[in-house]
N, C-alpha and C positions, 0 to 999 in steps of 0.2 A: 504494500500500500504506500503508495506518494505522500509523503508530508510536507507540507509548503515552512518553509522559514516564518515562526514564530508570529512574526510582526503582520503577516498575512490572515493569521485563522481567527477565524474570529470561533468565539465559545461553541457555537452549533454547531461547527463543524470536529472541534477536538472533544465534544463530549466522550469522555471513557467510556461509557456504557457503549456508543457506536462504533469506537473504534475498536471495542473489543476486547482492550489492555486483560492482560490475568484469564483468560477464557478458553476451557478445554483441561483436558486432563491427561498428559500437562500442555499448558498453552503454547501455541508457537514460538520458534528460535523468537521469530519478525512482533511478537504480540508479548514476549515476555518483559517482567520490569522487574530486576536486579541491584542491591546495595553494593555489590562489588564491582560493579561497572559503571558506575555512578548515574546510569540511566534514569535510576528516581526522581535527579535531581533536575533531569529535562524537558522540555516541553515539547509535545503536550504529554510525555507520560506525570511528571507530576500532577495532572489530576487526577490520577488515580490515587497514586502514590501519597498525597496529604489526607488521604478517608483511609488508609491502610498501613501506617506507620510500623505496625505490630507486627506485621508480616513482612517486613524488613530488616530490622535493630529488636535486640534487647528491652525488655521494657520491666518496668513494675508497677505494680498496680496502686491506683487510690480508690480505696473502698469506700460505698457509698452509704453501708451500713446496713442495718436489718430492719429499720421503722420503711414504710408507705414513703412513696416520694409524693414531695408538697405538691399540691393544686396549684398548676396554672390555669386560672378563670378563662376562657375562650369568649370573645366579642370580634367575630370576624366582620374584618372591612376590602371591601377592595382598594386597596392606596393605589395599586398598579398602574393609575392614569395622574397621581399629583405629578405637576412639572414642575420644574426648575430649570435653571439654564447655568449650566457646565463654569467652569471659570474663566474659559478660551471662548464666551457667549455662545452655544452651542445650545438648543433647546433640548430637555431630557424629559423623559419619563423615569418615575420609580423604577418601572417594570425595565425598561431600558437599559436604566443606571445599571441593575441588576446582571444584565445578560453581557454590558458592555465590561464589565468590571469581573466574569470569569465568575461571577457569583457560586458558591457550591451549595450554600442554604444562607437563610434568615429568616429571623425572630426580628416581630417587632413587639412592644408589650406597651402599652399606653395605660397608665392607672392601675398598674396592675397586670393587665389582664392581655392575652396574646390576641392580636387581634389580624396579623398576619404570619403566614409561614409558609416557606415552600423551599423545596428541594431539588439540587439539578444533582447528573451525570453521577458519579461514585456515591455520593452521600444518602445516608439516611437515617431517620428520624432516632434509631438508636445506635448508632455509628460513628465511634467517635473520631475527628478530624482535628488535624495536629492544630494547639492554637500560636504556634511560632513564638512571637514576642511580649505574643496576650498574657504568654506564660509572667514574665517579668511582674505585671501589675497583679497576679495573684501574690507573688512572691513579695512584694512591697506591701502588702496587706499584711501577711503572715508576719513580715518583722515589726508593721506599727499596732497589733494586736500584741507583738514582747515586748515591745517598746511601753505600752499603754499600762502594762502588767510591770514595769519594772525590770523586765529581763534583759532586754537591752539600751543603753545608755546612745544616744543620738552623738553625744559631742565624745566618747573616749575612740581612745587610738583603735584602730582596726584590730591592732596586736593585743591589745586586752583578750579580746576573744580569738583571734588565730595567730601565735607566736608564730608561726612557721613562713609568714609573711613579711617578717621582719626585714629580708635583704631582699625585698619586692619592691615594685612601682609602689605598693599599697601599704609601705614600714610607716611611712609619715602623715598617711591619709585618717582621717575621722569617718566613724559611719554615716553621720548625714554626709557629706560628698559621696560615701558609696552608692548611699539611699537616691541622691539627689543626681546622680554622673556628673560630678564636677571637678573629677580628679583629673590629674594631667597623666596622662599614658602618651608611650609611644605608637601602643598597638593602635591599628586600625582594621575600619568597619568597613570597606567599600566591597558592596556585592559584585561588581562587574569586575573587578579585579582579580584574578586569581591571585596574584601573587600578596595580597591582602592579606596580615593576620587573622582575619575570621576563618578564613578555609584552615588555619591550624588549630584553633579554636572547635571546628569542627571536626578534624580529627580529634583532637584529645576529646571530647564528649560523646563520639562514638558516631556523629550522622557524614562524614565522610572517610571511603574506606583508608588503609596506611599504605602507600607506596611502597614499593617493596626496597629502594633504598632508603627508605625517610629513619632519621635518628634521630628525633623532636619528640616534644614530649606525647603520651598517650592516654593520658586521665589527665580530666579537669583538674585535680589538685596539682600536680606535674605544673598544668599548663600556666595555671594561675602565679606560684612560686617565681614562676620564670620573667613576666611582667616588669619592664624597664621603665625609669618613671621620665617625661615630657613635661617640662613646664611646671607651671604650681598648681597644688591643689586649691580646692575652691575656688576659684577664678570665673572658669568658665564650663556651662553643658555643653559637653560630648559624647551622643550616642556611642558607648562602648558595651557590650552585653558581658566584658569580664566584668565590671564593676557588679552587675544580676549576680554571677556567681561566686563571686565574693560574697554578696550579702548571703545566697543561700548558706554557705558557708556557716558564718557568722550565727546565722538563725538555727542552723541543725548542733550549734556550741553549746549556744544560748537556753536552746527547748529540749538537749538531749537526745532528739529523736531524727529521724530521716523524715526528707524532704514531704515527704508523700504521704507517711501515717499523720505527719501535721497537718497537712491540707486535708488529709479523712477526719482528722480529730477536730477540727477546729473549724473547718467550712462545709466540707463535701456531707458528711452525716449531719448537721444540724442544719445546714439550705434545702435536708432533704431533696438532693441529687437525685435524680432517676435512674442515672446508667453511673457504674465504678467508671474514672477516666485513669490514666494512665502517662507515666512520664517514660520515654527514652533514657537510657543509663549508657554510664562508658563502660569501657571494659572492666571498671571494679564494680559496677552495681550502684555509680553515684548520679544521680538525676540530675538533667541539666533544669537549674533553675531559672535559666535567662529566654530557652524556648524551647523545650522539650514535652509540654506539657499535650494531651489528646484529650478531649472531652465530645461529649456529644452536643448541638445546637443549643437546643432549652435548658439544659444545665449550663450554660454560657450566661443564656438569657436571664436565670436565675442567678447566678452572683451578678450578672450588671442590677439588677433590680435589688438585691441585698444591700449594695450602695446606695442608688438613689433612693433609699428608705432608709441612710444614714447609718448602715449595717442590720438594721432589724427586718427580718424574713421567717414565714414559716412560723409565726407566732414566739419570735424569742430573741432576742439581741445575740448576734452571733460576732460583729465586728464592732466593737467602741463606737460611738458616733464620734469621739474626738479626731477618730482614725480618718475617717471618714471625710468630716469636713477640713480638716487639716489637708488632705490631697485637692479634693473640689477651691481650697483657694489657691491652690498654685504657688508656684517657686517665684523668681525671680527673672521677668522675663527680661532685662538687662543681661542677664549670664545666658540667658536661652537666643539671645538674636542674633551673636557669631556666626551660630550655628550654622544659619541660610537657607531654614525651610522655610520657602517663599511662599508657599501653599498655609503654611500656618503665621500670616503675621500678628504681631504681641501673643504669643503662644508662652507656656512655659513645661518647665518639668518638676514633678514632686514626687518623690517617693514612686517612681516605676511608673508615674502615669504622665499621662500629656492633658493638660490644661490648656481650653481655646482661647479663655477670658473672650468668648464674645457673649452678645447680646444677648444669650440665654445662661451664660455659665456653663457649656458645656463641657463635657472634660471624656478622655480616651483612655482603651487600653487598645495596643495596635500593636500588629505582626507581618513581616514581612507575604506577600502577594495576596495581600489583601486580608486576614486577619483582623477582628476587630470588635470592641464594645463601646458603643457612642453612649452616653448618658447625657441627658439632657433635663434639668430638674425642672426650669420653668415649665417646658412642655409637659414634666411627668412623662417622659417615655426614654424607652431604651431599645436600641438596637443592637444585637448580635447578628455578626456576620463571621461564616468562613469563604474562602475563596481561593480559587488556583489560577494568580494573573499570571500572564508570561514575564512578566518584568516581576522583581523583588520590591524594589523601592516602593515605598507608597505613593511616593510623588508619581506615580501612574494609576493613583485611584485617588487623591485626595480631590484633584480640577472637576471629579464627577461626583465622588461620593456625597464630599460633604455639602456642597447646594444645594442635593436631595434629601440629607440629612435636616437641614436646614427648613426647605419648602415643606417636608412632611411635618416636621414639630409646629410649624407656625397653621397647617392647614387641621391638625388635631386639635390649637388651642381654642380656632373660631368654629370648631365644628363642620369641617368640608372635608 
C-alpha cells in the first residue's frame, strides 16, 4: 500500500482501523508496527500505536480500585457545527477542528455533565491512549497534594530529597524551579531534531529502542544524574521534561511509594476511575513521570473536572483546593515569554501546567501531537482530548484548537 508523505494525509485517509495497522494473525511484514524498528514512532502508524502503548514497552499498572466508577451525568449536545475561525483566519467547525487536528477521541463535560463524545480510528471508549505530556500535570498535582500535606518543602534544595543529584544540573536547583521549569539545563527539547537530548531521554525511559553501539545512559535515574547545568536557575521557563522527572523522583522520596500506586492511592481510586490506566517503565520498572502515563478518555475527563471543582469529585475532596487554585493562577509570565510560544501570548507555567490568563482563566494540561485537558472555569467546562497529529509540536494544533476551544465555552455560557 502507497503512503503519501505525512504532510499530504489528511486523518481519513490514515485512519488505522482502514489501513489495517496490527491485522491478521500475525499481520503482514507491510501492516506490522514494531518498538524495535522505531516504526511506532511514525506516521501514520502512530495512530495506532498511541491507543496500544502496552503492546509495545513494558508497562505497570495504576489500579482503579474495587468501588463503582463515579457517574458521568450525560446531557448530549451536538456542538459539531459551533465555528470559530483558526488563528491564520480560517473558518472552523468543532467537528472540523476535530478531524483536522488527527483527533482520536473527546470529552466534553459542561457542568458536570458529558454532553459530547466521540471516537475515531484505534480508540475506544475503554482503551487506554498514551496521554504524553498530560502525564506531567498529573504529576504536578501529586507533589502539590505532598506539598499541601507537608511532605515536600517548595523552597529546599533538590538534594534534601535526592543526594545523588548533587554533581547534576539539579545540585543547586530548589523544587519550585523543578515544579515551575525554571532551571537552566543544557539538555534540550527539540522534536525535529534527532540529535536533540530528548531522543536520549527517550532511550533511558525505555520509549526508544538502544542502538547497538550507544554507551549513554539506560534508566531514567542514569539519565537524570548525568544533566549538565546552563545558565541560572530561576530565571527563566524552559520546557524541559527532565525537570517532570526529577520531580517524580523527589515525590516517590517524599511519599515512599512508586509512581503509580500514588496516582491509584491518591487520585485514580477516589475520582473513581472507570478503567486501571497504566504508565511505560525503563528497563528497571521506573515510570516515566514526564509522559509515560495511558489512561482511557473519560477518566481524563474526570480529573480535568476534579480540578475545575477545585479538587473535589465523586463526593469527596480528593486534591486540596489550595493545590488547585494555586496552578489556575499561574506563574510568572515575564519568565514564561522567552520562551516564544507565539500561539500562547501572556501565557505562563505552574507547577506542570500551562496557564492562558485569558479572558476566561483558562488553564492546560498538554502532550505532545495533540494531547490535552482544556479547563475553562468561567464557562464551567472541560475538554479532554487524545490525538495522533503528524507533527509533535503543539504549535500545529494550538492556531485550531484553541478558537474552538474558545467559540465552544463562550457558545455554552449564552446557551447556543
Amino acid at each position: 500500500m502507497s503512503i503519501a508523505p505525512a504532510a499530504t494525509q489528511p486523518a481519513t485517509t490514515t485512519d488505522p482501523e482502514t489501513l489495517g495497522w496490527m491485522r491478521g494473525f500475525p499481520p503482514s511484514p507491510d501492516r506490522t508496527i514494531t518498538f524495535r524498528d522505531g516504526s511506532f514512532r511514525s506516521f501514520p502508524e502512530l495512530r495506532w500505536a498511541w491507543s496500544n502503548i502496552r503492546q509495545l514497552v513494558p508497562t505497570v499498572n495504576v489500579w482503579r480500585g474495587a468501588g463503582p466508577a463515579s457517574p458521568l451525568p450525560r446531557a448530549e449536545q451536538d456542538i459539531g457545527a459551533v465555528a470559530s475561525t483558526t488563528m491564520d483566519g480560517r473558518p472552523m467547525t468543532f467537528a472540523k477542528m476535530l478531524e483536522e487536528t488527527y483527533t482520536d477521541g473527546v470529552a466534553v463535560l459542561h457542568r458536570g455533565r458529558l454532553i459530547y463524545e466521540r471516537y475515531f480510528g484505534a480508540l475506544k471508549p475503554h482503551k487506554p491512549h498514551i496521554a504524553m505530556s498530560v502525564t506531567k500535570s498529573l504529576t504536578g498535582v501529586l507533589a502539590g497534594i505532598l506539598v499541601a500535606e507537608g511532605r515536600i518543602d517548595p523552597q529546599a534544595p533538590v538534594t534534601d530529597y535526592v543526594p545523588e543529584l548533587k554533581a547534576s544540573a539539579f545540585g543547586d536547583a530548589r523544587v519550585h524551579e523543578i515544579m515551575d521549569m525554571t532551571t537552566g539545563l543544557l539538555y534540550t527539547e527539540v522534536y525535529t531534531d534527532k540529535n536533540s537530548d530528548v531522543w536520549g531521554l527517550r532511550r533511558a525511559n525505555g520509549m526508544a529502542p538502544i542502538p547497538a553501539a550507544y554507551d549513554g545512559p539506560t534508566t531514567i535515574f542514569d539519565f537524570l544524574v548525568a544533566q549538565k547545568k546552563q545558565g541560572e536557575h530561576g530565571k527563566a521557563f524552559a520546557y524541559k521534561t527532565v525537570n517532570t522527572d526529577v520531580l517524580a523522583w523527589i515525590i516517590r522520596r517524599a511519599s515512599g511509594v512508586t509512581l503509580s500506586d500514588l496516582l491509584s492511592e491518591r487520585i485514580w481510586q477516589p475520582m473513581g476511575a472507570e478503567e486501571d490506566a497504566y504508565y511505560h517503565v525503563d528497563r528497571i520498572g521506573t515510570e516515566s513521570g514526564g509522559g509515560g502515563l495511558s489512561t482511557c478518555l473519560r477518566d481524563l475527563a474526570r480529573f480535568g473536572e476534579t480540578m475545575r471543582n477545585h479538587g473535589r469529585f465523586n463526593g469527596r475532596q480528593i486534591v486540596p483546593s489550595s493545590v488547585v487554585e494555586d496552578i489556575a493562577r499561574g506563574g510568572d509570565p515575564d519568565k514564561f515569554k522567552p520562551a516564544g510560544y507565539t500561539t500562547l501570548p501572556g501565557a505562563s507555567y505552574r507547577n506542570q501546567w500551562w496557564v492562558t490568563h485569558n479572558e476566561h482563566g483558562a488553564y492546560m494540561a498538554r502532550g505532545v501531537h495533540g494531547q490535552g485537558i482544556y479547563i475553562d472555569p468561567r464557562a464551567e467546562m472541560v475538554i479532554a482530548r487524545y490525538a495522533s497529529h503528524p507533527m509533535a509540536g503543539n504549535a500545529a494544533n494550538d492556531p485550531v484548537t484553541l478558537p474552538a476551544y474558545m467559540a465552544l465555552a463562550k457558545a455554552l455560557m449564552t446557551g447556543g
